[in-house]
Structures are given as structure tokens and as C-alpha cells.
C-alpha positions in Angstrom: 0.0 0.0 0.0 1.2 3.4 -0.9 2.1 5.9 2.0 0.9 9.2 1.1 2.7 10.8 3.5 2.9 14.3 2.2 0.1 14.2 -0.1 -2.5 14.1 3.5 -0.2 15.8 5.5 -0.8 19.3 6.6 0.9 22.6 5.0 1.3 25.9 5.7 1.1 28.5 2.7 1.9 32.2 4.3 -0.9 32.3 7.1 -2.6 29.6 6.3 -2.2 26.4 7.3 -4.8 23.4 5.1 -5.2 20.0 6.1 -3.7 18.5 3.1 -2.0 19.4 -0.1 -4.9 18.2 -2.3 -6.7 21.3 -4.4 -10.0 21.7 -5.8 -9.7 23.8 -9.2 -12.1 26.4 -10.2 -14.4 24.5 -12.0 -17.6 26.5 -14.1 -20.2 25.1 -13.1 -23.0 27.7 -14.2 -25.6 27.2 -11.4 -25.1 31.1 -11.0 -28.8 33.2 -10.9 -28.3 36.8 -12.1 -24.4 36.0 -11.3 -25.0 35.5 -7.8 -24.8 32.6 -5.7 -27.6 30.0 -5.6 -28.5 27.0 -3.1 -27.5 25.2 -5.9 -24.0 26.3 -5.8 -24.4 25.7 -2.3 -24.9 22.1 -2.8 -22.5 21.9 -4.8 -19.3 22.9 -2.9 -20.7 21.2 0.4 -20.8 18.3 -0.9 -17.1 18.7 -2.0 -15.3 20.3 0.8 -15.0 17.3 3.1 -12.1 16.0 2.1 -9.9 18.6 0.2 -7.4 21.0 2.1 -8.5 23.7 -0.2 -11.6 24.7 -2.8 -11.1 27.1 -5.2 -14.6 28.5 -6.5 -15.2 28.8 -9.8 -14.3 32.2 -11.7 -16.0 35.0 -10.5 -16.4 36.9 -13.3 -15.0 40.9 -12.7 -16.8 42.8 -15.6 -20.6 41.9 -15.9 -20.1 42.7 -19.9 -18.2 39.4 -20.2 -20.7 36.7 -19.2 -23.8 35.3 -18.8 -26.0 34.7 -16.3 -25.2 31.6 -15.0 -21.9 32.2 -14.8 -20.6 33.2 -10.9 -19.8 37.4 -10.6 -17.8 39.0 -8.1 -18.3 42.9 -9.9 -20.6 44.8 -7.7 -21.0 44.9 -4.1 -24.6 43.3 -4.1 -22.6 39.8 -4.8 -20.7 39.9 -1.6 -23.9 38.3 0.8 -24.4 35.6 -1.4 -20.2 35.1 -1.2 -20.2 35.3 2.0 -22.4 32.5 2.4 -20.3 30.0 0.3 -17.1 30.4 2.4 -19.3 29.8 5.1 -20.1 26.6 3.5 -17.0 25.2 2.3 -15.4 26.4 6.4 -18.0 24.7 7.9 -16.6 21.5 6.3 -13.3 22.2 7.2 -11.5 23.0 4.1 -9.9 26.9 3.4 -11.8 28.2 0.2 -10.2 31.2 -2.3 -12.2 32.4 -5.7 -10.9 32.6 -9.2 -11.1 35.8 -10.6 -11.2 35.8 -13.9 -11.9 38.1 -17.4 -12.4 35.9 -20.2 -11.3 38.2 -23.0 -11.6 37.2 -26.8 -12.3 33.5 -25.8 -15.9 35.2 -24.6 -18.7 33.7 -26.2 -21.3 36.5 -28.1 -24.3 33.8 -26.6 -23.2 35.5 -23.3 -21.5 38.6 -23.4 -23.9 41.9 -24.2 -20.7 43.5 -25.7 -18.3 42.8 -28.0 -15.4 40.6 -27.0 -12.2 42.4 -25.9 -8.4 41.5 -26.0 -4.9 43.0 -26.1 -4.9 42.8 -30.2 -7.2 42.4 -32.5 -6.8 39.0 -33.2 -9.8 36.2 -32.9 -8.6 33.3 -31.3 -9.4 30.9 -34.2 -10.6 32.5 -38.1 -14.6 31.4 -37.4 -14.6 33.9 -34.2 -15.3 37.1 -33.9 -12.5 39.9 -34.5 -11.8 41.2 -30.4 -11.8 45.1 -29.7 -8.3 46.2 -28.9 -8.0 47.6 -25.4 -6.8 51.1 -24.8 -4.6 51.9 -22.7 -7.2 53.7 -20.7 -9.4 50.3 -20.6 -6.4 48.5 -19.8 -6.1 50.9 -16.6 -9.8 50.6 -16.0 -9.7 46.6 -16.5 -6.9 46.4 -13.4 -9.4 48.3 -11.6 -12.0 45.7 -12.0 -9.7 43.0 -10.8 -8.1 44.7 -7.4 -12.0 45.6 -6.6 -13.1 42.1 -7.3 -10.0 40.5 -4.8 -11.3 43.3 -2.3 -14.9 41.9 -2.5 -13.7 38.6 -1.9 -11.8 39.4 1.2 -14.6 41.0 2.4 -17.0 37.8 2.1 -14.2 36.3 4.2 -12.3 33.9 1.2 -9.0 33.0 2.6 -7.5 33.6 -1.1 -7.8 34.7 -4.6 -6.8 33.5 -7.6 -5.8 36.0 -10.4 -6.6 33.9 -13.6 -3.8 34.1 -15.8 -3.9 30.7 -18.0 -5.9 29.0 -20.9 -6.3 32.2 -23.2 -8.3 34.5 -21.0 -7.4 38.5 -21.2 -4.7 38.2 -18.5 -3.2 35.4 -20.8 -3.8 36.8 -23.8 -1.5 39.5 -23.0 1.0 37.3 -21.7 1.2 35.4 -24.9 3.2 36.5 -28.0 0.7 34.6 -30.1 -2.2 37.2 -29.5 -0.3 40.0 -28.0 1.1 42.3 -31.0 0.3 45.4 -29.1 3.9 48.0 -29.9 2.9 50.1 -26.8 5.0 49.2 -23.4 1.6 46.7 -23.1 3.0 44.2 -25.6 6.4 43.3 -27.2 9.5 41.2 -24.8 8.8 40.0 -21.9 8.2 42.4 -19.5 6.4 44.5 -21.6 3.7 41.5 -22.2 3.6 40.6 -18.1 3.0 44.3 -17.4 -0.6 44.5 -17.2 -0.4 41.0 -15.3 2.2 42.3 -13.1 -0.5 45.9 -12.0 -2.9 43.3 -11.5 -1.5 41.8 -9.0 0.3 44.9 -7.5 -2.9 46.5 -7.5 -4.6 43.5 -5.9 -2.1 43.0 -3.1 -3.1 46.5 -2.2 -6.6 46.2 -2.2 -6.4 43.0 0.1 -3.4 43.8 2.3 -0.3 41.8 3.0 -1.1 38.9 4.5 -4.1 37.8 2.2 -3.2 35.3 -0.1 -3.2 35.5 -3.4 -2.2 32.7 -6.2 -1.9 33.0 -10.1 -3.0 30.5 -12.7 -0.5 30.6 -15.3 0.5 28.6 -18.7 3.5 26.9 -18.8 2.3 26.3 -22.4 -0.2 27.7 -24.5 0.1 24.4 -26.7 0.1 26.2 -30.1 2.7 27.4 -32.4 4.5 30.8 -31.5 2.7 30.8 -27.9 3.7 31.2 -24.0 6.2 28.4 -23.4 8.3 27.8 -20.2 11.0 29.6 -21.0 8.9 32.7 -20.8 7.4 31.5 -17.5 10.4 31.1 -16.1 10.5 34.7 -16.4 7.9 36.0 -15.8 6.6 33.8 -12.9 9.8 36.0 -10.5 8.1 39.0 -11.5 4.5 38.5 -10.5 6.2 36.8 -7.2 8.2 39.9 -6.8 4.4 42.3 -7.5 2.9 40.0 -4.8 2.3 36.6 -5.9 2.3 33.8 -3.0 1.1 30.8 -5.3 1.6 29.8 -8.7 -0.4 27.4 -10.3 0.7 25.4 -13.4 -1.8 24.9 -16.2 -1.4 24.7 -20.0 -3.4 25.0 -23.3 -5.9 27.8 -24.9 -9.0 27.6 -26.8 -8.2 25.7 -30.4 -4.7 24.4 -28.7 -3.4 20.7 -29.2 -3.5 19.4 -26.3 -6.3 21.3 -25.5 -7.1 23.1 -21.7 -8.6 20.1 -20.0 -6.5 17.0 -21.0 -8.9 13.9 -22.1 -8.5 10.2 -21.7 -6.2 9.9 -24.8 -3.4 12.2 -22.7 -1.1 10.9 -19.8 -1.6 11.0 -16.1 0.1 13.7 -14.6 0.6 15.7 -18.3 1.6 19.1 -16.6 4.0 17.7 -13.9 7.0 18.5 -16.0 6.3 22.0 -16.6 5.2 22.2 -13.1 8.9 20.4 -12.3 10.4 23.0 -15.3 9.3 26.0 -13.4 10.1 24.8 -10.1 13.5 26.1 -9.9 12.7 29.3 -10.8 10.4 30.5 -8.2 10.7 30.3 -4.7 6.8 30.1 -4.4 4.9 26.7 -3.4 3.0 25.5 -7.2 0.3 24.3 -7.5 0.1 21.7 -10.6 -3.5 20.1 -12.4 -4.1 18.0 -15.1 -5.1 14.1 -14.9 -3.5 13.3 -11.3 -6.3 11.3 -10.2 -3.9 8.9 -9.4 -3.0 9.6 -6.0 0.2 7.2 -6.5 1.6 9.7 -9.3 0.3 13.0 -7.2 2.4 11.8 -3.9 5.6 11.4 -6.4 5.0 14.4 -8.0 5.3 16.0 -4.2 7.8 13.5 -2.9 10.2 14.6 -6.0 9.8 18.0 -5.3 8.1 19.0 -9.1 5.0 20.8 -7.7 3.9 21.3 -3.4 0.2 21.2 -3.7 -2.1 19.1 -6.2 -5.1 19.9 -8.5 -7.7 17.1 -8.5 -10.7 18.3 -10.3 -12.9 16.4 -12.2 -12.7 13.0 -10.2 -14.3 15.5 -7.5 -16.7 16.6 -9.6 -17.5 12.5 -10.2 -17.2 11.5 -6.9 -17.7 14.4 -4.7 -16.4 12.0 -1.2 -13.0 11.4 -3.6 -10.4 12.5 -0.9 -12.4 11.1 2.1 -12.6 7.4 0.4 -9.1 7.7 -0.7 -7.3 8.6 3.0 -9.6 5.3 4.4 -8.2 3.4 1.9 -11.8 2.8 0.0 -10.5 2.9 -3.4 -13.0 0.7 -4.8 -15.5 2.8 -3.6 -14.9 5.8 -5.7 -16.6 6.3 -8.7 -14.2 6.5 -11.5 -13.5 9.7 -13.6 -13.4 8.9 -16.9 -11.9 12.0 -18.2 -14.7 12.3 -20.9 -14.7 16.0 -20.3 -18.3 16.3 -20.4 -18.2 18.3 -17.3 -15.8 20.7 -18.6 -16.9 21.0 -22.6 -19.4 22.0 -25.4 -21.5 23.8 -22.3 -24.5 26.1 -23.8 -24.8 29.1 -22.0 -28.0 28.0 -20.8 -26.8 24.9 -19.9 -25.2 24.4 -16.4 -22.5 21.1 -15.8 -23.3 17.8 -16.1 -21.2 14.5 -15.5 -21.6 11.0 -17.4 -20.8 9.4 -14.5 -22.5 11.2 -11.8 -26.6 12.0 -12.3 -26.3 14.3 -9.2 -23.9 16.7 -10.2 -25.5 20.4 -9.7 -28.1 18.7 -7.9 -27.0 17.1 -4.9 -29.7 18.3 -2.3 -32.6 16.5 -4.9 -30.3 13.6 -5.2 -30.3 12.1 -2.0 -31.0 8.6 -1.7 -33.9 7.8 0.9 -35.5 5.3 2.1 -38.4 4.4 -0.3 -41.9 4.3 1.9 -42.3 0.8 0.3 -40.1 -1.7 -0.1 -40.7 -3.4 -3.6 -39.5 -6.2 -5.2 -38.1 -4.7 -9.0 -36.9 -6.7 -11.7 -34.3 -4.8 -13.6 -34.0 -6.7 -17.9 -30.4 -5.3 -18.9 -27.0 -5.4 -17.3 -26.0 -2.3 -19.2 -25.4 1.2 -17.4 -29.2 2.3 -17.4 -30.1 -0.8 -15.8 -27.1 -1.1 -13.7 -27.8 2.5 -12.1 -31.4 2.1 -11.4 -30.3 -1.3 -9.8 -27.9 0.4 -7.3 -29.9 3.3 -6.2 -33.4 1.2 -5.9 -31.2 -1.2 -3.6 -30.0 1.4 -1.5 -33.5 2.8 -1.7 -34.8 -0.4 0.2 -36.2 -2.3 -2.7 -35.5 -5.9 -3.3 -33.5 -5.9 -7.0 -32.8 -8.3 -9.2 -31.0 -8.0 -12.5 -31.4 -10.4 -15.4 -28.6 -9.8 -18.0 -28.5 -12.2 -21.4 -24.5 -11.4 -21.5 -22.3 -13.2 -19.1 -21.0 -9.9 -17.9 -23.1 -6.6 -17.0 -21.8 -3.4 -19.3 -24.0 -3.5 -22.1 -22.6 -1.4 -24.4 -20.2 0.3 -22.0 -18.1 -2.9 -22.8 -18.1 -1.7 -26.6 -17.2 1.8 -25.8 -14.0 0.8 -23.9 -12.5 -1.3 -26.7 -11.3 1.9 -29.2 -7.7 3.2 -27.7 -7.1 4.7 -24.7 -10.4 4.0 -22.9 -9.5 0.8 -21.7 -9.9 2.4 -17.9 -13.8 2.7 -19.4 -14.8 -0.3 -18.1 -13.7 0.9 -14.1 -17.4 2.9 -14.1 -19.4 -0.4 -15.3 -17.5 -2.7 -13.0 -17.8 0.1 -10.0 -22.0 0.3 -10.7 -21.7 -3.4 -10.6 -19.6 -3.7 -7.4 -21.4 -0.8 -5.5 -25.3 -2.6 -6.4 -24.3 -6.0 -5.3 -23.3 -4.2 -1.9 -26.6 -3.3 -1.5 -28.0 -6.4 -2.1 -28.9 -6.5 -6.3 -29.0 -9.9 -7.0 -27.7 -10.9 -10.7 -28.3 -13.0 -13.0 -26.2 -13.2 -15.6 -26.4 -14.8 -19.0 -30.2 -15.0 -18.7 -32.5 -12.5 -20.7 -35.7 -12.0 -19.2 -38.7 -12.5 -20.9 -42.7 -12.7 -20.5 -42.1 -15.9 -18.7 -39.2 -14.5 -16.6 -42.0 -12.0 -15.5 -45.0 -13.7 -15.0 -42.5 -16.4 -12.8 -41.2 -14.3 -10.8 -44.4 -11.5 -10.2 -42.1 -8.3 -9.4 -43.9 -4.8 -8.5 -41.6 -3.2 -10.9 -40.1 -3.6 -14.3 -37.4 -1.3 -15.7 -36.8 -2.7 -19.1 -33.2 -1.8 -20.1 -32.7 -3.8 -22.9 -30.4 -1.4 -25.0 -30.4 -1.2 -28.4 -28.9 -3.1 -31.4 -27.0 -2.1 -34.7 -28.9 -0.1 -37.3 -28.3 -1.8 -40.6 -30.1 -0.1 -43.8 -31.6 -1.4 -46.5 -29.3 -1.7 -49.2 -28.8 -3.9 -52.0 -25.4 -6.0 -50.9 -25.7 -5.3 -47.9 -26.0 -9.2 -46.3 -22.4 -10.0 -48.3 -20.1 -11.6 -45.7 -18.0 -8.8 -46.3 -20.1 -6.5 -44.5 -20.4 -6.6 -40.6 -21.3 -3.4 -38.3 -18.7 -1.5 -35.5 -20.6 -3.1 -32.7 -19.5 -6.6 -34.4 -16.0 -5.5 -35.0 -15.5 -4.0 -31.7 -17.0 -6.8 -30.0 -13.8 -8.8 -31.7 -16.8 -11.0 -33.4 -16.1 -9.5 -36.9 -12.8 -10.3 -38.4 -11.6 -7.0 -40.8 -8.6 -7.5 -43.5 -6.3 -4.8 -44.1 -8.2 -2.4 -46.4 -11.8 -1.4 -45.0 -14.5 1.5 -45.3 -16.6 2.6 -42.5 -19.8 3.6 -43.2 -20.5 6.5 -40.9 -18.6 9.4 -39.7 -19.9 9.9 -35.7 -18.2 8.8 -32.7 -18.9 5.2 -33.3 -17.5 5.2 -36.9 -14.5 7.1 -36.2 -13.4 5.7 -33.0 -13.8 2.1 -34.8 -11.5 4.1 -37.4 -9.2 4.7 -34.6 -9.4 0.9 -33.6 -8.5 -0.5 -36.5 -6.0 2.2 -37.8 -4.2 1.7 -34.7 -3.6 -1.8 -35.8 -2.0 -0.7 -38.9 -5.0 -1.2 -41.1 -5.7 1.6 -44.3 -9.1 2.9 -43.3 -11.6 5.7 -45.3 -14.7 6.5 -43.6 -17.3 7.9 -45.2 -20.2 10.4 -44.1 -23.5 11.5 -45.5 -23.6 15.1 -43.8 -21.0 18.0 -44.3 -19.7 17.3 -40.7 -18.6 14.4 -38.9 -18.4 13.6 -35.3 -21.2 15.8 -34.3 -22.3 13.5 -31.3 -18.6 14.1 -29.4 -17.8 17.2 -27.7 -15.1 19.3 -28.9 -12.2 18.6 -27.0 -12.4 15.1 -27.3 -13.4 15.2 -31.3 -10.2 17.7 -31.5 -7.9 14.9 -30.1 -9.5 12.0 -32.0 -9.6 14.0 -35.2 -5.3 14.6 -34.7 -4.8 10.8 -33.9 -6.8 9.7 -37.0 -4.8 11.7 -39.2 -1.4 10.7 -38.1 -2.7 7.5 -38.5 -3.4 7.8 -42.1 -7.3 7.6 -41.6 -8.9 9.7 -45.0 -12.1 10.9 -43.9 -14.5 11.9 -46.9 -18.1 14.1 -46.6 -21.0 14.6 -48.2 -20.8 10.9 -49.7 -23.9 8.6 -49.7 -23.8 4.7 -50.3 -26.1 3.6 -52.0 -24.7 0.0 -52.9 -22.8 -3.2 -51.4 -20.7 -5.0 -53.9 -18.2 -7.2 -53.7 -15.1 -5.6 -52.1 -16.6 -2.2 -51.4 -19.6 0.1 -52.4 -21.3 1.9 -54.9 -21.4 5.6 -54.0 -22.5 9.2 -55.1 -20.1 11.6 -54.1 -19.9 15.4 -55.8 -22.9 14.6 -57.8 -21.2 11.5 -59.8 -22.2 7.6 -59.0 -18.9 5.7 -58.8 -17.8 2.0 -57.6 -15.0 2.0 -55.1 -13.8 -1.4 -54.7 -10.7 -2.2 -52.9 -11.7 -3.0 -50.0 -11.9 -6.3 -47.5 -14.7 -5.2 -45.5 -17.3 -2.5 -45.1 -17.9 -1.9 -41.5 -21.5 -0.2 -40.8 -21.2 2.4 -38.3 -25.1 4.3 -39.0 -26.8 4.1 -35.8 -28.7 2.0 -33.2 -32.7 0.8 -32.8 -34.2 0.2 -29.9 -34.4 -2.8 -28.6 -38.4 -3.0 -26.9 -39.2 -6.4 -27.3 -39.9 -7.6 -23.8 -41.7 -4.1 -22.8 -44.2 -4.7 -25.7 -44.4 -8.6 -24.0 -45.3 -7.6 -21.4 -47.5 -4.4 -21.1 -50.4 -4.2 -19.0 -49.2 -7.4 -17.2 -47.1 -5.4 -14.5 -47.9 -2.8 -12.4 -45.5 -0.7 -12.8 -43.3 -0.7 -15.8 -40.3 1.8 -17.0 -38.5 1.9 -20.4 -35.1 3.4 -20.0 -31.9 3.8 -21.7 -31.3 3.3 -25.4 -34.6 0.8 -25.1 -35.9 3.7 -25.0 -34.3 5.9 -27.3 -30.4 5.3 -28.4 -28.9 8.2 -27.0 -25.2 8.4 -25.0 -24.2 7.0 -21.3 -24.7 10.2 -20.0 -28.9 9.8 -20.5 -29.0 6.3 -19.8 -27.4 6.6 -16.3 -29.4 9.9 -15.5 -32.7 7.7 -16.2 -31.3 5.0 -14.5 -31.4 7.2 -11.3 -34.6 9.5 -11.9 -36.7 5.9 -12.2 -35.1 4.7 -9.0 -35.5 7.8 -6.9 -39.3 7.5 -8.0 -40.0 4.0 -6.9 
């Protein structure tokens, strides 16, 4: 067993003294109302400060131009109540709390912002955006302004720090970057002419809070694209914030439209910033914070013992498992619900939309989400091992109910089993076998290899039926399309399908590409063809970004706009840029084109129980992320 001797132990940082060296990240997580704080938010960070030695709130915002709603403020004195009552929170569960304050600058989205977006040149951060205003220098003035007054609001709700967000492209960043600073004024150019507006910021700040308030910085020690911050400059320009009044640094890396991108996904390493953490390390005399994919407490308490980094950034398995730290120091590791690093909590957010986790139903909700006692204990038959079915399982067992769960498969996953096949999300499976562990522990009963049917039902005479039966392959209707050559993802992914070295996927969403990315990585020539103008529209961005760079350095050719029409021997007949042509040099045509539900049983059986639920993709093929909220919603209702 590993000894995390420093990662649990106490530190002091200036005044403060936290129970542990673990860090909660600011984390948006848009239950704001009207910018203020919300029971919701509330909820939220109580349910997350138990274990961690410090929380760091999401970014309150400092101009009320640059964001919407939802989104947490920290601009006008009106906000400070609301404030006040989240330290209180996160104190009265023992952790030390400090706010992000943040601008987001030409990364601001026109959804939200009522003006347009603002930056140190006018440069958009990627050609579809929208062209930034240039600051003046008198806005650049004002703008400092708004962040000392913002820290001073803070201190006055009683936060034991701020965070000056200087990272990931925002307007602090942008003018420490020489890929979107061109400013020629004494705001832009070397070095010290591109930290200068960070560096009043902070001096500005420190006198607006005093000199014993703490106050951190979020910096890049890579912007991740060509001609951007790297650590060389960091090393630089970390000593003078320090020097302005800096008592924290905290590593981070990437911008918006950067390879890797800001929040690393499943396809990157554990513990991806650690070395520019370590690289900076010997340039400051100022205890670093480092984040990115350290979930692994083994890594985290090497990346301390090894002096690369003094405290550690664990965010999204705390936004999966909000009791993370607590299970990890009484050595429950089983019990925590994986992370999978999907990035769903993080990405492709509407602004009306506030975070949600595959993994975790409650997220943003945890005062609803309770699990009590049902008034009635009922006995509930569960048809489908998959993650609907293994979720409604758990919480109706810890609910009371007695719960059984008949699966045709010899091993519960469903489809989650499929999903963990392509590269890199091998660690998928963790979440199916964790649903699976944590409902046997409340007493689910399984039975595995055994479909249930009408005669399953009318044998055993449950109160309740949750049919979860998934879905199946979608296979249209063309001519050629029964040839053995032809066999669908699910078959190939499910190693049931044997594909030579030449093959065409039908389909250009996440199922068809990442089956691309299967069989590519084995060395295979693969083209993939799609219908629509885009592709991957069912993945969110960062994770389509990264999937989208492996395909191509794996030699994948991805064509749009094409429609097959035919099977024939060795490939298909298609109509691509208006012409009908045969392309036939291929092994195999893999069908990648969607699912149907699979409702057989619930049509069996209908009006023969008293209380019967469809869920998942039997009810309507959708992603994990639905199935496991319905999983829970049914349960909670029983």
C-alpha cells in the first residue's frame, strides 16, 4: 500500500495552514442566478469540501459585460452576501476556500457577453470567431481596476485567497502570450512588456487585500500552439508577479483551439503538466500548485515526494465523486466512482446549460439527489445489465427495494463494454465494474447470461419492471448489404467481426470514427465515409479535437458529403460530388449508421405489471450520459 505521506499531511502556505496538499480547481459550473450565488451552488461545494485541504470557486467573473447569467460574478458589491455564504459553507466543512477571478477576453462567447469581446490585439482566437476590440490603454487601466475591486470583495465575504486567472487564453493570458499580444505600446512586445498588465494586476490587488491575504496565479506553462507562451517565458515571468505580490503559482497549459487542449482527455497521460510544473520549479521560490489528470494519488504523492509541484489539482474526479479524498485517506479505493476524463463536465456547455457528469446524475443537484429510504419496499426486476439498468439497480437497492438484475450477456456493461475497446479508454470499463460492485453491496441480485422474458415475468411476479434492454446495430436497407464482407462496429468492436487490411466505414460519428481509430491503430488503411457536411457531431469538442489529430497521423482519410447507396463485392457503390462511382478495394465495409431500440420484452409484457419503465437506449439510443441519469430518476421514483 502506498504511503501518502505528504500528499495528506498538513501545510502551511503564508498564514494559512490546510489539512492536506490536495486542491479543488475552479471548475464553471453555471448554477449562478443573475451572477449570484444559488443553493444550488451551495450544494455543490458542500458536498465537495469534506475531504480537500483547499476549494477554489469557480471564476467570478470581474466585468458583468463578459458573461452570462449563469456564470458566478464577483463585480458589484450586491454579490458579496451571497459570497459570503459560500465560504461559510466550504469552512463549515473544514476546508480553506479562495475564488478565481477571472476576465475571459476574446475566448468570450457572443451567446453571453452583451458586448463585443475584448483583448490586447485584434486577433480572434481561431478564423470562425469574432474579430476582439483592442483595449486602450485607458481600458487597460480601467480593466486592473476591476480585478483589485473584485480581490477586495472577496476578502470582504471572508475567502481566505484569490486566484488571479492568468492561464488558458483569457485576457490576463492573452497579454502574456506572444501569439495574440502584437500590441507595440509598453503593453506588448519582450517579456516584460507582455507581463505588465499581469504584473499591476497583481500589484494593485495586493493593495486592495493587504499583505497577509493570499493571493495565487493560474499561469500557462504552455499555451500548446505554435509561437505561444512556453516555459522559458514562465520562467521569467513567474519571478516577476512573485516579486508584484504573488504567493502561489499554479501550473496549467493550453488555450481555446490548442493541441493538447485546456482540460486534458483520456487519450493524454496522467500527470501531463507535472514537467512544466517540475520546469518551473527552480525558478520560483513560491509553493506551485500543478492540475491535469492526477487522479492517481500514487503519481500526485511522487510528483510532491520529487519536489516537481507542493500542492495538487484534482478536479474532475471530485466533480464524479464528490467523497473522492475522504474514500481515498480510508483506503476505500473501490468505492470511488471512477472519472473517466470524458470531459463532459468541462466542454461543449450552452450558456443555458449548467455542468453535467456521465458518470454522476447528481452533479449540480445534490440536495434533490439524495438517496432515501423508499416508503415501500418493492420487489423490481431490472432486464439489462447495461449502465441504465445497472444505475437504477444500485440506487433502488440502496433505496430499500428488493432488486434483481437479469442480464442475457455473461458480464453486466452493455454497451459500455463496446465503448472501452477503441484506444485509450480501456480504464472505461472501471465505471461499469464500480456500478456493478457498489449494487451487489446493496444487495442487487444478478443473473447473468439470462434474458428475461414474459415468462421470466410472470414467474417471478415483481412490483416493478425497468426494461433496459439497449439497443442493437442499425443496418439499412441496401442492396449487398447481407455480403459476408459487410459486418457493423458493434461486431467489430466486439472482436466477433474479423476485418482484412483495407476497409471502409460507413458513418462518420463517434462510433464510426473511433472504430476508425481501432482498426487504424492496428495498422489497417481505413476511409470512412459520411453522409452530412460534418462528422463527429455527437462528441464534444475537445475530445473530437484529439480523435480527429490521432486519426490523421494515423493515415485515416475521412471523406463528406458521400452517400452509399450499394454493397458489392469488395466495397460500395457511392454518389459523391454529384457523380455515381464503384469504389472497390476493400476487404470489408464496417457499418457504423446508428442504433434501434431494442423493446421487445416491454411490448411482452405491457399491461401485465404494475409498474413498468423503459429506460436507456430501449428507450431511445442516446449516450451514457442519459441512460445513467434515467437509471437514477426511475429509481429515486420507486
Amino acid at each position: 500500500m502506498v504511503d501518502f505521506t505528504l500528499l495528506f499531511s498538513p501545510v502551511q502556505i503564508k498564514g494559512l495552514r490546510l489539512r492536506n496538499r490536495i486542491v479543488y480547481p475552479a471548475v464553471v459550473t453555471r448554477l449562478a442566478a443573475d451572477h449570484a450565488v444559488t443553493p444550488a451552488i451551495l450544494g455543490f461545494y458542500a458536498a465537495r469540501s469534506g475531504g480537500a485541504g483547499l476549494i477554489i470557486v469557480e471564476p467570478g467573473m470581474v466585468d458583468v459585460r463578459s458573461c452570462g447569467p449563469l456564470l458566478l460574478g464577483t463585480y458589484d458589491d450586491r454579490l458579496v452576501a451571497g459570497l459570503r455564504q459560500l465560504v461559510e459553507t466550504v469552512h463549515a466543512a473544514g476546508a480553506r476556500v479562495g475564488i478565481q477571478l477571472n476576465h475571459v477576453g476574446r475566448q468570450g462567447d457572443r451567446r453571453e457577453c452583451s458586448l463585443p469581446v475584448i483583448a490586447p490585439s485584434p486577433l480572434p482566437w481561431s478564423p470562425e470567431q469574432e474579430t476582439p476590440v483592442e483595449l486602450s490603454r485607458q481600458e487597460i487601466k480601467a480593466m486592473v481596476d476591476k480585478f483589485a475591486g473584485a480581490a477586495a470583495r472577496a476578502a470582504m465575504a471572508g475567502f481566505d485567497m484569490v486566484e488571479i486567472h492568468g492561464a488558458n487564453g483569457y485576457l490576463i493570458s492573452e497579454f502574456l502570450s506572444p501569439h495574440s499580444n502584437k500590441r507595440n505600446d509598453d503593453y506588448g512586445g519582450g517579456i516584460s512588456g507582455r507581463a505588465k498588465f499581469a504584473v499591476e494586476v497583481v500589484r494593485q490587488t495586493r493593495e486592495a487585500v493587504g499583505p497577509d491575504f493570499l493571493i495565487s496565479f493560474r499561469i500557462n506553462g504552455s499555451d500548446n500552439v505554435p509561437g505561444g507562451l512556453n516555459i522559458d517565458d514562465v520562467r521569467l515571468i513567474a519571478p516577476m508577479l512573485i516579486a508584484a505580490g504573488v504567493d502561489v503559482i499554479s501550473v496549467s497549459a493550453g488555450v481555446f483551439g490548442s493541441y493538447p487542449t485546456i482540460v486534458p482527455p483520456f487519450d493524454m497521460p496522467s500527470g501531463c503538466n507535472v514537467p512544466l510544473a517540475a520546469g518551473l520549479k527552480s525558478a520560483v521560490s513560491a509553493p506551485l500548485i500543478v492540475a491535469g489528470r492526477l487522479a492517481d494519488l500514487r503519481l500526485a504523492e511522487e510528483t510532491l515526494q520529487t519536489g516537481k509541484a507542493d500542492l495538487i489539482a484534482i478536479g474532475r474526479p471530485l466533480v464524479a465523486d464528490p467523497e473522492f479524498v475522504e474514500k481515498a485517506q480510508r483506503g476505500q479505493f473501490t468505492r470511488i466512482r471512477p472519472c473517466i476524463c470524458c470531459n463532459r463536465c468541462v466542454d461543449n456547455i450552452m450558456p443555458t446549460e449548467t455542468r453535467i457528469c456521465t458518470v454522476n446524475p447528481s452533479v449540480g443537484k445534490e440536495k434533490e439527489s439524495e438517496i432515501r429510504q423508499a416508503p415501500q419496499s418493492k420487489k423490481v426486476l431490472i432486464a439489462g445489465g447495461g449502465l441504465a439498468g445497472l444505475e437504477a439497480a444500485r440506487v433502488a437497492a440502496k433505496r430499500g427495494h428488493r432488486v434483481t438484475v437479469y442480464e442475457k450477456e455473461e458480464q453486466a456493461g452493455g454497451q459500455w463494454i463496446l465503448a472501452s475497446v477503441p484506444p485509450h479508454k480501456a480504464h472505461f470499463i472501471e465505471f461499469a465494474e464500480w456500478l456493478v460492485h457498489e449494487a451487489a453491496d446493496a444487495g442487487v441480485k444478478f443473473e447473468l447470461g439470462k434474458p428475461a422474458t414474459g415468462e421470466t415475468v410472470e414467474k417471478e411476479k415483481p412490483d416493478v419492471v425497468i426494461v433496459a434492454t439497449g439497443a442493437s446495430p442499425s443496418v439499412p436497407a441496401l442492396p449487398g448489404v447481407a455480403l459476408p464482407c459487410v459486418a457493423t462496429a458493434w461486431a467489430v468492436l466486439a472482436g466477433k467481426a474479423r476485418v482484412g487490411q483495407r476497409a471502409l466505414i460507413v458513418g462518420g460519428n463517434a462510433l464510426g470514427l473511433e472504430t476508425a481509430d481501432f482498426l487504424a491503430s492496428q495498422g489497417k488503411s481505413i476511409i470512412v465515409v459520411e453522409q452530412q457536411g460534418r462528422i463527429a457531431v455527437d462528441m464534444i469538442s475537445t475530445v473530437r479535437s484529439h480523435l480527429l489529430h490521432r486519426l490523421t497521423e494515423l493515415g485515416v482519410k475521412i471523406h463528406r458529403r458521400v452517400q452509399v447507396s450499394e454493397v458489392i463485392p469488395h466495397g460500395v457503390v457511392v454518389t459523391a460530388n454529384g457523380k455515381r462511382e464503384s469504389w472497390d478495394d476493400f476487404d470489408n465495409v464496417v457499418l457504423a449508421v446508428g442504433a434501434a431500440p431494442e423493446r421487445k420484452l416491454a411490448a411482452d409484457i405491457e399491461g401485465k405489471v404494475k409498474e413498468l419503465y423503459i429506460i436507456g437506449d430501449a428507450q431511445k439510443p442516446r449516450n451514457a450520459e442519459y441512460a445513467i441519469r434515467e437509471g437514477s430518476q426511475i429509481a429515486m421514483g420507486i
